[in-house]
N, C-alpha and C positions, 0 to 999 in steps of 0.2 A: 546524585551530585547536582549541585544546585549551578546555573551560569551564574557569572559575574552580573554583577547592576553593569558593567560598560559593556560587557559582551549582547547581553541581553536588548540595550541601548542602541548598540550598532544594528544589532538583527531586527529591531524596528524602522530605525532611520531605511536600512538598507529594503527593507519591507515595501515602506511608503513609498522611496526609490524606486522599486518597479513596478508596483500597480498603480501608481497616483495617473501616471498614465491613459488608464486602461478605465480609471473612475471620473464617472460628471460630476462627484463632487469630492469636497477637499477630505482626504480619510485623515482620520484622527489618531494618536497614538492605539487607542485602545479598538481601531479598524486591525491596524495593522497588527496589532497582538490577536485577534481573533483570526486575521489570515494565517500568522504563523498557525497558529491550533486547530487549525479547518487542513493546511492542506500538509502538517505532518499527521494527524490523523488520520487522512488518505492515503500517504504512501503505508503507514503502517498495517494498514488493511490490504493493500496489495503485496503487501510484506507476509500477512499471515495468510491471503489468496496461495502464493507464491509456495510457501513452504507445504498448504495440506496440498498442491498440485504435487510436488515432489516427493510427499508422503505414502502420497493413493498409488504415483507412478511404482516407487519401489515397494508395494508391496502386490505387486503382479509376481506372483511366484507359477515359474514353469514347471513346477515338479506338478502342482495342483493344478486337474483337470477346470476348464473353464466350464458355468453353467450357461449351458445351452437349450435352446428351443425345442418344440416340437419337431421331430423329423430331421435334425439339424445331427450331421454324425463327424467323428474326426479320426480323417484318414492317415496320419503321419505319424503314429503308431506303428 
């Protein structure tokens, strides 16, 4: 689903709004469309970080012995 032309319009405005601050020079619309697409494709990669960490976590199955080292023995058996 596509935003609106005003929705899209506000999220620039509101764009240049907080980094124009932060920039020595004047950013221009198409600054601010590039920051939107720069840092939602950074959460979204913490987004997919995020999920294989929850993945890896649940699939530690305690039925299945862990592999271990040389010399390495387990006592709680």
């Amino acid at each position: 689903m596509k935003a609106s032309s005003a929705a899209s319009d506000d999220l620039i405005d509101r764009t240049i709004g907080l980094w124009q601050p932060h920039s020595q020079r004047d950013l221009s619309r198409e600054d601010a469309r590039q920051i939107v697409e720069n840092v939602s494709a950074f959460f979204s990669i913490l987004h997919q970080w995020s999920r294989a960490e929850i993945s890896r976590s649940g699939n530690d199955n305690p039925e299945r012995p862990a592999i271990r080292g040389p010399g390495e023995v387990r006592h709680d058996r």
